[in-house]
C-alpha positions, 0 to 999 in steps of 0.5 A: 888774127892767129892766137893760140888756143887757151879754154876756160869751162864755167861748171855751172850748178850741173855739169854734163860731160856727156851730152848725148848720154844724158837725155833729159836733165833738171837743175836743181829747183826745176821740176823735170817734167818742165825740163822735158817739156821742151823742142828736143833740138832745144833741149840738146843745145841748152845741154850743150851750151851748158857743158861748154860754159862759156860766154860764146856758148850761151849766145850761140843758144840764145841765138838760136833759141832767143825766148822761153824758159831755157833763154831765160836760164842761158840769159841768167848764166850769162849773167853769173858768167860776167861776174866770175874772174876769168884768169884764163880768157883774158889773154886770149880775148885782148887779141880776138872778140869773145865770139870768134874763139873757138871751143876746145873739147877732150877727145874723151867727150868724142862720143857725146858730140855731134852736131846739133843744126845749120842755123848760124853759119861761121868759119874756122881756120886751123893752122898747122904749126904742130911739126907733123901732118894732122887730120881734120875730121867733121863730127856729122849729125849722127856723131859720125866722123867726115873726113875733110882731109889731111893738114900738111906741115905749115898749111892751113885750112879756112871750113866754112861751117855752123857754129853747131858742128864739132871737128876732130883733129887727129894724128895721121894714123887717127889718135884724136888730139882735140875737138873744136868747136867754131865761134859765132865768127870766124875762128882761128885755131894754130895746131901748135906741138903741145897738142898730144895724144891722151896717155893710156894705160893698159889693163892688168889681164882680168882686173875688173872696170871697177877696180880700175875705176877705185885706183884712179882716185884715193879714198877720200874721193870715193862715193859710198855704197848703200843697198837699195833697202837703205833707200827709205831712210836716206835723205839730202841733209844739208848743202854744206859741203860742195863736191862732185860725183861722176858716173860712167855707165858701164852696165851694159844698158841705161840707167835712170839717175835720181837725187833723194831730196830733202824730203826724202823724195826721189828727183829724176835727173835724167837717162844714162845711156850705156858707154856715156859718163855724166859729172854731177856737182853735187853736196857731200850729204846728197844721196843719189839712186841709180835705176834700171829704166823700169825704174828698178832701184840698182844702187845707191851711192853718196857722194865723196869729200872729193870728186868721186868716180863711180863706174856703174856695173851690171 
C-alpha cells in the first residue's frame, strides 16, 4: 500500500540534532558518568531513536537492546509518546501499521547519519511520482554515501536493508532532497514533486559565520553572552520559562557542553565535534559553559526567550 510520506518528530526533554557530533549525552537527572557507562553501539541507537522521536524509533531500539537503563527510558518515552496527540500521523497510520512508516530527515542532518548495524532486517520501496529522475544512495557505516542507482520517471525500487540504514535521495546532478530511514516493516515511500532542494543562500564577501548566524534569527531569539569570569556567579534559578538553545561548532575543534545546575555546579552534557550542531531544550534562566577538551572555559551563553542559535567561534 502507497501513502505519501508525512513526519511528525516528538522533541523529547533533550533534542539532538547531530547524532554523531554528540558523543555522550546525559538528560537531565541522570548522572553522565551513567550515560557513558553503556555499549557504544547502545549508545548511538538510544541517541538515534532519540533525535527521531517517534513510536517506530523506539521499538526499533528496544528491539535491538530490550533491557537496561536506556530500555527503560525508551520504554518510558513510549510511554509519553502514546499520551501526546499526534495530528500529524493519524492520516498516515489509517492506511499503514506505525511500524512500516518510514522516517524522514533533512538533508542538513546528513552529516550525523549513518548507519548503526544489521540486526533487524526490513524493506523499503521508493516510488518515483517526482516528474524527473532521482538518485538513491545508501548512508554506509562510516557516513559514507553508496550508490544504489538512479530512479527513472515513473519507476520504483523495493532495497532489501536494516531498519538501522539511512538512504538519501537526490537530485541527478547530487542536491540532496531527503533522508529516509526504513520501518520495522516493509515501507513505501512516493517520491512525489514537492520533494525539493533546500534554499541557499550566498554569503555577503567577508561577512563572518557569526553574523550570518545573528541575522538568521531576531533578537529576542539570541542567547546572551557571559565571560567566563562570570562563571562562578551564574547559577540555573528556575524552570519556568521553556525555550530552546542550538549550538554549531564552528570553531574548528570540539567543544565540551556544560549546563550550570541549580547549585551553581557544572553538568557535563557531552562532546561537539567540529562541523556538527546539537538542539538543546533548555529554560530561560539555565546558563550553559562551552569548553575546549582540556576543559578550558570558552564561553558562556544563556539561553533566549525563543530558540536561540549560537555559532560557536575560535
Amino acid at each position: 500500500m502507497t501513502v505519501r510520506f508525512s513526519v511528525f518528530v516528538f522533541a523529547p526533554f533533550l533534542a539532538v540534532s547531530a547524532l554523531a557530533g554528540l558523543s555522550s549525552i546525559a538528560p537531565f537527572g541522570v548522572p553522565p558518568a551513567m550515560a557513558q557507562a553503556s555499549d557504544p553501539a547502545e549508545t548511538s541507537a538510544f541517541a538515534l531513536a532519540k533525535e527521531l522521536g517517534t513510536v517506530d524509533a523506539w521499538h526499533a531500539f528496544i528491539n535491538s537492546f530490550p533491557s537496561g537503563f536506556h530500555a527503560d527510558l525508551a520504554r518510558a518515552y513510549l510511554k509519553k509518546l502514546g499520551d501526546q496527540p499526534q495530528a500529524a500521523t493519524v492520516q498516515a497510520a489509517q492506511t499503514v501499521p506505525p511500524s512500516a512508516q518510514a522516517v524522514g530527515l533533512k538533508c542538513t542532518e546528513r552529516k550525523a547519519m549513518r548507519s548503526l548495524d544489521a540486526g533487524v532486517k526490513t524493506k523499503i520501496t521508493f516510488i518515483n511520482a517526482s516528474g524527473s529522475d532521482r538518485l538513491v544512495k545508501w548512508i554506509d557505516y562510516d557516513g559514507k554515501l553508496q550508490d544504489n542507482g538512479r530512479l527513472k520517471v515513473g519507476e520504483q525500487v523495493t532495497i532489501d536493508t536494516y531498519r538501522t540504514h539511512p538512504f538519501l535521495i537526490a537530485t541527478p546532478s547530487g542536491d540532496c532532497l531527503r533522508i529516509f530511514l526504513p520501518g520495522d516493516e516493509r515501507a513505501t515511500v512516493e517520491l512525489g514533486a514537492d520533494l525539493q532542494p533546500a534554499a541557499t543562500t550566498a554569503n555577503a564577501p567577508g561577512q563572518p559565520a557569526a553574523a550570518r548566524v545573528a541575522q538568521a534569527v531576531p533578537a529576542s531569539a539570541r542567547a546572551a553572552e557571559r565571560k567566563c569570569s562570570e562563571r562562578r556567579g551564574l547559577r540555573s534559578k528556575n524552570s519556568n520559562e521553556a525555550t530552546k538553545i542550538t549550538f554549531i561548532n564552528s570553531a574548528g575543534s570540539d567543544r565540551i557542553l556544560k549546563w550550570i545546575d541549580f547549585n551553581g555546579k557544572l553538568q557535563d552534557y557531552g562532546r561537539l565535534s567540529a562541523g556538527h550542531q546539537v538542539t538543546i531544550d533548555t529554560y530561560r534562566t539555565h546558563p550553559w559553559v562551552i569548553e575546549t577538551g582540556t576543559g578550558n572555559c570558552m564561553q558562556v551563553f544563556l539561553p533566549a526567550a525563543q530558540h536561540a542559535t549560537v555559532e560557536l567561534r575560535k
